[in-house]
C-alpha positions in Angstrom: 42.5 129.3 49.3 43.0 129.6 45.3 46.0 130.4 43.6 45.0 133.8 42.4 43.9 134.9 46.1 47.6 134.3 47.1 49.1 135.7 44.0 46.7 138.9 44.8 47.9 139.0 48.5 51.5 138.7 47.1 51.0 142.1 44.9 49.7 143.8 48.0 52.4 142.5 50.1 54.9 143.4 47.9 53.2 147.1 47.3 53.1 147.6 50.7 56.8 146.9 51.4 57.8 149.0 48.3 55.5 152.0 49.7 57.3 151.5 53.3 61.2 151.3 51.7 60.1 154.3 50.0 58.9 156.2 53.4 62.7 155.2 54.8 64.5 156.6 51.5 62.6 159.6 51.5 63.3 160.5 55.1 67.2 159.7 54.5 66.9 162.0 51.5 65.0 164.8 53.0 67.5 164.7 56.2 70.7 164.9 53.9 71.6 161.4 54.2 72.6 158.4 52.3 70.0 155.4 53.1 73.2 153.4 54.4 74.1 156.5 56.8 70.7 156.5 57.7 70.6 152.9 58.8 74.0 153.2 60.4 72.6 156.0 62.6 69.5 154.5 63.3 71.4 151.1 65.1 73.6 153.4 67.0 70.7 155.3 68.6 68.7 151.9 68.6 71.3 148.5 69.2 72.6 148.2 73.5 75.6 146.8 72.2 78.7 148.6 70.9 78.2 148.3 67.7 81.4 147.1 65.3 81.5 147.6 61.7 81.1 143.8 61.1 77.9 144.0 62.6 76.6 146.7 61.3 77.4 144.8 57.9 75.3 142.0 59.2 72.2 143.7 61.0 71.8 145.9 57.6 72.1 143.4 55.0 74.3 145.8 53.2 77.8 144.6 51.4 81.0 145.5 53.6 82.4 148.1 50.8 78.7 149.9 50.9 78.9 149.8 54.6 82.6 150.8 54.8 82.0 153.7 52.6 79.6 155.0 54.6 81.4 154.9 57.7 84.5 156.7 56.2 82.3 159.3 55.4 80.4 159.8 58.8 83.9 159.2 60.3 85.2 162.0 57.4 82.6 164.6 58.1 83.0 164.2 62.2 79.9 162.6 63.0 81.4 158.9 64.1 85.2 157.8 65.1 85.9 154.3 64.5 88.3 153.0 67.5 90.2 149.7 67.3 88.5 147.1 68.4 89.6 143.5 70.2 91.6 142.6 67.2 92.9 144.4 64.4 90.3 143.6 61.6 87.4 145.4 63.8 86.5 148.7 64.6 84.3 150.1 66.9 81.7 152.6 65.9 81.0 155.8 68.3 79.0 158.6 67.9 80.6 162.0 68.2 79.4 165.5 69.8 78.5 166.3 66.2 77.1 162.9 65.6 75.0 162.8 68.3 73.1 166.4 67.2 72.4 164.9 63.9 71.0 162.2 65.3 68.7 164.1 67.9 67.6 165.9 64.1 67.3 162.9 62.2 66.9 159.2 63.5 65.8 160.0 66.7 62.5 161.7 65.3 62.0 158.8 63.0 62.4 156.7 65.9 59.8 158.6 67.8 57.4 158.3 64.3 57.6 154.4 64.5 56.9 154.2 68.5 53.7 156.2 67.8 52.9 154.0 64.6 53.2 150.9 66.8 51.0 152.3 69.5 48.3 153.0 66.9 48.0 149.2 67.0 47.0 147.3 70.4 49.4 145.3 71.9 47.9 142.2 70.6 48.5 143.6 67.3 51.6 144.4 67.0 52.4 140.9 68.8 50.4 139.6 65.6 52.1 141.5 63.5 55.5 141.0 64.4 54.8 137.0 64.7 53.6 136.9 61.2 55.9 139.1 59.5 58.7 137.0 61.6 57.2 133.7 60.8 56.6 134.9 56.6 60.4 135.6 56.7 61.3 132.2 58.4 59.6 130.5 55.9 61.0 132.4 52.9 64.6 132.3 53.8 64.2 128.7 55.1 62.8 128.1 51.2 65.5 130.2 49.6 68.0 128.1 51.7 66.4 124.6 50.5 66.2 125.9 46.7 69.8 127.0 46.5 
């Protein structure tokens, strides 16, 4: 395969993952919320652990002061309370009364978008999709690893 087939598949990749970022930041936006918030809420409904903050900081790729802000301002308007975890440095995250209702209006009917997306595709599909969009990633960040 030539060079310019790659570097054409590259743009496309690339357009596609620009056009599905912007689907996530324009459903944060239209539901009132800060793409951090969003994500926040999004592993709450989603992750089987409890989630602390650390974590959170980790799954979403997201600096701890972006990730920190965001929490004292779920935590501010009542829709999370952040409990003392095992050791004084970590908090746990939970979902209040009030949190939980904006979830139920927001994440949880993205959530419900994305099962039906993935069941537009057969199961061997998404298992090919998932293993080549794992195994692209692998390679990149084994790459970026090696180059720094």
């Amino acid at each position: 395969m030539g060079e310019k087939n790659v570097k054409s598949r590259l743009l496309e990749y690339n357009d596609i993952m620009k056009e599905n970022d912007n689907i996530y930041r324009g459903l944060a936006k239209n539901m009132g919320l800060s793409l951090c918030s969003f994500w926040i809420l999004y592993m709450l409904r989603t992750e089987y652990t409890e989630p602390v903050q650390s974590a959170i900081c980790a799954c979403l790729y997201e600096p701890k002061q972006t990730v920190n802000s965001a929490l004292k301002k779920m935590e501010t308007e009542g829709y999370i309370e952040l409990i003392p975890g095992d050791d004084r440095r970590s908090k746990k995250i939970l979902l209040t009364q009030k949190g939980n209702g904006l979830c139920e209006k927001t994440v949880d009917r993205v959530i419900k978008l994305e099962l039906q997306a993935l069941m537009g595709l057969t199961e061997e599909e998404q298992e090919a999709f998932l293993g080549l969009f794992r195994k692209y990633t692998g390679l990149l960040k084994q790459m970026n690893d090696e180059a720094i």
